[in-house]
N, C-alpha and C positions, 0 to 999 in steps of 0.2 A: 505458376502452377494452377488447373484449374480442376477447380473442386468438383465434388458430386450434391447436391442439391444435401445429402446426409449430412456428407462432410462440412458443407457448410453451417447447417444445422448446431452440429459439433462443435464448430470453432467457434459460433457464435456462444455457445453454452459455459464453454470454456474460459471465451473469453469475460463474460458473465461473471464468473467463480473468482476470476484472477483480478476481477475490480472489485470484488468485495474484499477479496483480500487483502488490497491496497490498500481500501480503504480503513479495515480496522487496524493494519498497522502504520497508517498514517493515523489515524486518532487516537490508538493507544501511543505512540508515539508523543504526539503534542502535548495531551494531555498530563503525561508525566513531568515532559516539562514544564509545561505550564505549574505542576502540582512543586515543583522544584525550586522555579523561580519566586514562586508566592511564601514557601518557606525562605527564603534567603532575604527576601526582602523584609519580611515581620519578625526576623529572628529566630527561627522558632528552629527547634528542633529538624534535623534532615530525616524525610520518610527513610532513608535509604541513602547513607551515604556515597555508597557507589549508584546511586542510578541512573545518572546521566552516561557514564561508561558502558552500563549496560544496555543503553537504546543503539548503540551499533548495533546487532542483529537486526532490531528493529526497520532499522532508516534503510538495512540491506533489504531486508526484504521487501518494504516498499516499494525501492527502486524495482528489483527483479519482478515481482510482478506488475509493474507499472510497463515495465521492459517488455514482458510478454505478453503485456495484453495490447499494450501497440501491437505486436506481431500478431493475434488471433483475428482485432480489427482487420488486419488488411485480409488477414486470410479469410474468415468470414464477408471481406469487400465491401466494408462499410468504413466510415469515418470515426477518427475517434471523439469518446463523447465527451471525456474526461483530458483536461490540462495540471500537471501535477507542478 
């Protein structure tokens, strides 16, 4: 499909938007765990017992936008910049 110099524009912007969004929930992601596994190893009290069950949305949506920002890449026609 070939864009219009706009649309390109667009997709580039887009795809912009959809790697930050990867990115914070790739980091609120880890982070959790990370805050998870440091309790379990020192004993201590769980932040949140269920919070490892609750990073499924998380990890989902990572994926999904990681998924479409592959797809804005190409359509924008540029390479991707990011390896998840």
């Amino acid at each position: 499909m070939k864009l219009t110099p706009a649309q390109r524009d667009m997709a580039a912007a887009v795809r912009d938007e959809l790697l930050l969004m990867f990115q914070d929930a790739n980091g609120l992601m880890r982070r959790a765990l990370t805050l998870e596994l440091v309790c379990r190893q020192y004993e201590l009290p769980a932040i949140d017992g269920a919070l490892v069950p609750k990073l499924g949305p998380a990890v989902l949506a990572a994926e999904a936008a990681h998924a479409a920002y592959e797809e804005f890449s190409a359509a924008a026609g540029e390479p991707l910049k990011v390896a998840a």
